[in-house]
C-alpha positions in Angstrom: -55.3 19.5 -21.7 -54.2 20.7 -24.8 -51.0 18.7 -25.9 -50.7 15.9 -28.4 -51.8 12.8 -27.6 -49.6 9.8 -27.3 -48.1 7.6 -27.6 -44.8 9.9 -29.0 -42.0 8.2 -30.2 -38.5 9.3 -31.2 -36.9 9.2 -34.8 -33.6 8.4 -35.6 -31.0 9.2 -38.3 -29.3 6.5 -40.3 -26.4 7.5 -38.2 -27.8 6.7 -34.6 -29.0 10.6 -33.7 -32.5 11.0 -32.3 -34.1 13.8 -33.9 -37.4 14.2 -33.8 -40.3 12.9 -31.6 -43.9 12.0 -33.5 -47.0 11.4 -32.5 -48.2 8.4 -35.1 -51.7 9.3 -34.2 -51.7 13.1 -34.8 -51.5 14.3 -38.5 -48.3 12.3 -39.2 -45.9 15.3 -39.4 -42.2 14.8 -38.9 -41.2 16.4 -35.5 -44.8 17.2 -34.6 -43.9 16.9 -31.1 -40.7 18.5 -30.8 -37.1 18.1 -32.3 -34.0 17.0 -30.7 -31.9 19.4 -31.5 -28.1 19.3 -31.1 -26.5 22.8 -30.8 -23.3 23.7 -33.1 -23.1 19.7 -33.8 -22.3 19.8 -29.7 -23.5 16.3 -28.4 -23.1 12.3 -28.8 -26.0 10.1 -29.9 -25.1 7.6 -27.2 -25.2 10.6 -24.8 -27.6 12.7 -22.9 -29.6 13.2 -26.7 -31.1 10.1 -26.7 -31.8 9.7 -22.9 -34.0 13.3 -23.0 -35.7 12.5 -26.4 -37.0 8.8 -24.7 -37.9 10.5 -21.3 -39.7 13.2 -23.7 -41.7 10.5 -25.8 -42.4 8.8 -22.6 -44.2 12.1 -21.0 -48.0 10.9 -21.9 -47.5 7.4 -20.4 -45.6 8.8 -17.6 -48.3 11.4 -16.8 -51.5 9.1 -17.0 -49.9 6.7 -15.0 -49.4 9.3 -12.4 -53.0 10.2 -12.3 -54.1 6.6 -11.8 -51.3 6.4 -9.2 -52.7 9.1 -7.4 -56.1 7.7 -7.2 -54.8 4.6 -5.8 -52.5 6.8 -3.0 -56.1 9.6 -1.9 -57.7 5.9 -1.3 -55.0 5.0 0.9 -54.9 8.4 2.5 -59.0 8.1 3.1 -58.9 5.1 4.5 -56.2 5.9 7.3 -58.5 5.9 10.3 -56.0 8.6 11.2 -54.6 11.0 8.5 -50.5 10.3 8.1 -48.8 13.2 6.9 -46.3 10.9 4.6 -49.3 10.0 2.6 -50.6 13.7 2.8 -46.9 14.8 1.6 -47.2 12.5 -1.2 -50.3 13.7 -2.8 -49.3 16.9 -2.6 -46.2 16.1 -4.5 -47.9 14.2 -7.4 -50.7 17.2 -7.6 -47.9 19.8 -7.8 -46.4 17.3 -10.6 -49.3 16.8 -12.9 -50.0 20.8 -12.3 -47.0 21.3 -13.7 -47.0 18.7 -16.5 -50.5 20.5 -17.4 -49.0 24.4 -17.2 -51.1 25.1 -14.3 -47.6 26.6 -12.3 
């Protein structure tokens, strides 16, 4: 996987907006993860702005607690004397979600 490593965190302006999201331990570049960006001054900093840029700086704690989730769940599933297709469902649910958190769909 290719993507900068966290922990990301957002930026804000004096005046509340988020506007960037850094990675302390990559080369210490404002915005070097992305930058909120608010279209034609369209948006609120209480609004949906800050919500999406603290799900977004929380995407490489989110997705490695997935994967140790999921290792936790397959020992479940292998240790169901007979395979249940709720735990089956699930699996396949978190693979297809860290696929697609890696670009692999």
């Amino acid at each position: 996987m290719t993507h900068t490593p966290g922990p990301w965190e957002v930026k804000y302006s004096k005046q509340g907006y988020a506007y960037a999201i850094n990675a302390p331990k990559d080369a210490g570049i404002p915005g070097a993860v992305g930058c909120v960006v608010r279209w034609g001054g369209i948006g609120s900093p209480a609004g949906k702005g800050k919500d999406n840029a603290r799900l977004i700086a929380a995407a490489p704690a989110l997705l490695t607690e997935l994967k140790q989730a999921r290792l936790y769940v397959k020992v479940i599933y292998d240790r169901t004397p007979t395979p249940d297709k709720k735990i089956h469902f699930d699996l396949t649910q978190i693979d297809a979600a860290i696929a697609k958190a890696e670009g692999r769909t």
